[in-house]
C-alpha positions in Angstrom: -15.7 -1.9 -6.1 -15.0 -2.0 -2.5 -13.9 -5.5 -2.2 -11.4 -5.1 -5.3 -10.1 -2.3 -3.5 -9.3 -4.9 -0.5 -7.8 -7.4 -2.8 -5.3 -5.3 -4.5 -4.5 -4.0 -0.8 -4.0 -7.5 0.6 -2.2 -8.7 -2.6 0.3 -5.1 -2.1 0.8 -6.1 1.4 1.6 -10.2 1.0 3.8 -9.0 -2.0 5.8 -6.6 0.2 6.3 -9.1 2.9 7.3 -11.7 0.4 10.0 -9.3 -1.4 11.5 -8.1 2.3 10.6 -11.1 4.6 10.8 -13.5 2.2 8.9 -17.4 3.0 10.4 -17.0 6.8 7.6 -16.6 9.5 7.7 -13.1 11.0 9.4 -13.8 14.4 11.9 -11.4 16.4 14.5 -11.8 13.8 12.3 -10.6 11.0 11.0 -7.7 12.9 12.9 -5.1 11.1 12.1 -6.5 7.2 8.6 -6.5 8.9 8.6 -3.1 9.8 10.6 -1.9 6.6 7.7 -4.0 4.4 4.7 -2.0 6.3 6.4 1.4 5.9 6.7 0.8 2.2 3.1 -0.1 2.1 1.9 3.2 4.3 4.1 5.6 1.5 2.8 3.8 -1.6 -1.0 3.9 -0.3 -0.2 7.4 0.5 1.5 8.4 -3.1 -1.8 6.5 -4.7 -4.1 8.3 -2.4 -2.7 12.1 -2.8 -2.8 11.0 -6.7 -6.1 10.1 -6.6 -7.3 13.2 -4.8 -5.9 15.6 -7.0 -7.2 14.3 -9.9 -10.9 14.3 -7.9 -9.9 18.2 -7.5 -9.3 18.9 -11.3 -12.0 17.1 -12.1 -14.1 19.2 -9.7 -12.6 22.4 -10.7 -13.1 21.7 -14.3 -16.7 21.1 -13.4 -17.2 24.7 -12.0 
């Protein structure tokens, strides 16, 4: 489960960088779609993480 986990991340983060960078190599130029492609990465791990942990709290409440 782990290693899908990694997949889906790497396939998030090579999408991103193909959508803002585009098929350029990341040099000095690209720096700022690089940057903007990681930050979009950070907030939608973060959204699916803060999803995922309140469902594991409902879930734990229910169980009580």
């Amino acid at each position: 489960m782990r290693l899908l986990g990694q997949m889906l991340s790497m396939g998030i983060a090579t999408l991103l960088f193909a959508i803002y960078i585009g098929g350029g190599q990341i040099t000095a130029e690209y720096y700022p779609a690089f940057i903007k492609s990681v930050k979009v990465a950070f907030i939608f791990a973060s959204e699916v993480y803060l999803h995922q942990s309140q469902e594991v709290k409902y879930v734990l409440m229910a169980q009580k």
